[in-house]
Each structure stands twice: as C-alpha cells, then as structure tokens.
C-alpha positions in Angstrom: -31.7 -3.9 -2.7 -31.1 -7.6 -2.6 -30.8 -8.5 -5.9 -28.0 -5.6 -6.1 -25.9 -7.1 -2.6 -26.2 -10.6 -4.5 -24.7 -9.0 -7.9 -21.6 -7.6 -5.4 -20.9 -10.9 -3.7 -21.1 -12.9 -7.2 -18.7 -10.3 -8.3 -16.8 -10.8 -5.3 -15.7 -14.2 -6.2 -15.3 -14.0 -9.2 -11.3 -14.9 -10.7 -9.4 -11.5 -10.7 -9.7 -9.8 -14.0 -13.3 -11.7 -14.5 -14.9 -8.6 -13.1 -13.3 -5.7 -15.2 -10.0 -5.6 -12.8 -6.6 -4.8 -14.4 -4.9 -7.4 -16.2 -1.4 -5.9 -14.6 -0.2 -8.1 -12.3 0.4 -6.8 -8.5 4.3 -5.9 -7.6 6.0 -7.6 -5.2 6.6 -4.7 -3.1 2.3 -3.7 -3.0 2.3 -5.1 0.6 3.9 -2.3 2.1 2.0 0.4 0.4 -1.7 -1.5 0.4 -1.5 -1.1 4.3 -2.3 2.6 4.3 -3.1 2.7 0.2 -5.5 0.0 -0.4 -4.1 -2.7 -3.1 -6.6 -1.3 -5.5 -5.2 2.4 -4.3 -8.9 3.1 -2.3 -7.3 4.0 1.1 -8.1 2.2 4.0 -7.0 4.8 7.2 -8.2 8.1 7.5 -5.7 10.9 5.8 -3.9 8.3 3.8 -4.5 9.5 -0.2 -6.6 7.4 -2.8 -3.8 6.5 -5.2 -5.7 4.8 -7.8 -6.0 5.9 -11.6 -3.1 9.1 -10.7 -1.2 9.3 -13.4 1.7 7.0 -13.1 4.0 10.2 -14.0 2.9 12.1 -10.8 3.2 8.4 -8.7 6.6 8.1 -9.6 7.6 11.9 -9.2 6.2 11.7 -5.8 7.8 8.5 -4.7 11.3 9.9 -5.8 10.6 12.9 -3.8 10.1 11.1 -0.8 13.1 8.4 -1.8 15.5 12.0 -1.9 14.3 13.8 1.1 12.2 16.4 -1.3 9.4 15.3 0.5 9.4 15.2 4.0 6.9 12.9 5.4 8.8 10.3 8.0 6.4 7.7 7.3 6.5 7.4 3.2 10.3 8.4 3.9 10.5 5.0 5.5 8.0 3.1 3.7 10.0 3.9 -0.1 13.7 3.7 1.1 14.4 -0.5 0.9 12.7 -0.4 -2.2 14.6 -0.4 -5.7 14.0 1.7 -8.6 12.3 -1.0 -10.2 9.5 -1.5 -7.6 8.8 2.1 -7.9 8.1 1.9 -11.2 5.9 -1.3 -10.4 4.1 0.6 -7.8 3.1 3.7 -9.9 1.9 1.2 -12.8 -0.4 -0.6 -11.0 -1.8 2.4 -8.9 -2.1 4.1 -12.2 -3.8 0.7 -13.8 -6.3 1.0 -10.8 -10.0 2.2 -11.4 -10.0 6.3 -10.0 -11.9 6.8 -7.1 -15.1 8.0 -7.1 -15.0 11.9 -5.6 -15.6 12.0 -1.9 -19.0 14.1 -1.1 -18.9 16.9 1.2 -20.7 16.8 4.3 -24.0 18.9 3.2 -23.2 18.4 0.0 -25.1 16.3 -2.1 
C-alpha cells in the first residue's frame, strides 16, 4: 500500500500533461463551474453532476438550455448567464477532454 500512495504523490507533482492529463488548456471561465464541477469535471458537492468525458455535444446543449430558460435550475441559470458563447464552447471542450469518471457503486453493491 505504500509503494502505491508514493506512486500518487509523485504523480501529483508532476508538470500537467506529464501524467496523461489533457493537453487542452483550461478556459478562462473554469473557475465558476470547477466550484460545484471539479476542474477535471469529478464533482466536489453532493448532487452536483460528474461532467467529465460527456460528450461536448450534450455539454453545450445543456448549457444553452440553461443560458435560454429551457432548463430551469436557478443556480446554473446564474452561473452560465455572464458568460459568452465562446466560453461555452470552451467549457464543454475541456469537460469533454477530461478523463470519464469511474461509475459510482451502489451501496450493497459490489
């Protein structure tokens, strides 16, 4: 077990992109959203969804839904309105450049 929490903290500091990250560089706007999202898309609260490796189609069909009012969610209604057309599409590259999420397990499940 300690040689595998040494390999994690090597790979920890290593330069980005040394250990297999994207090579797409993070949008300005990827404050706002890492906050709930994660910057690598692994969310960080509790009912916030894992954006990473979606398909940047669906990312950018849901962020116009909530930019238009399609989608009624007060908080991402907020959180997408200052931002232009072309942070959105910067936003649903790099979630969709982001490693997927490994599937959650179910409680009694193995």
């Amino acid at each position: 077990m300690r040689k595998s929490r040494t390999t994690l903290l090597w790979l920890a500091l290593l330069p980005a992109g040394a250990a297999g990250a994207t090579s797409v560089a993070p949008p300005a706007a990827l404050g706002r959203c890492a906050v709930c999202h994660g910057e690598d898309g692994h969310a960080r609260i509790p009912g916030a969804p894992n954006l990473a490796g979606q398909p940047e189609q669906y990312l950018l069909q849901a962020l116009g839904a909530y930019r238009t009012g399609q989608r009624k969610v007060p908080v991402m209604q907020a959180a997408v309105a200052p931002l232009s057309a072309a942070d959105v599409r910067a936003l649903a590259h790099w979630y969709a450049a982001q490693p997927a999420c490994p599937p959650a397990v179910q409680a009694g499940h193995p």
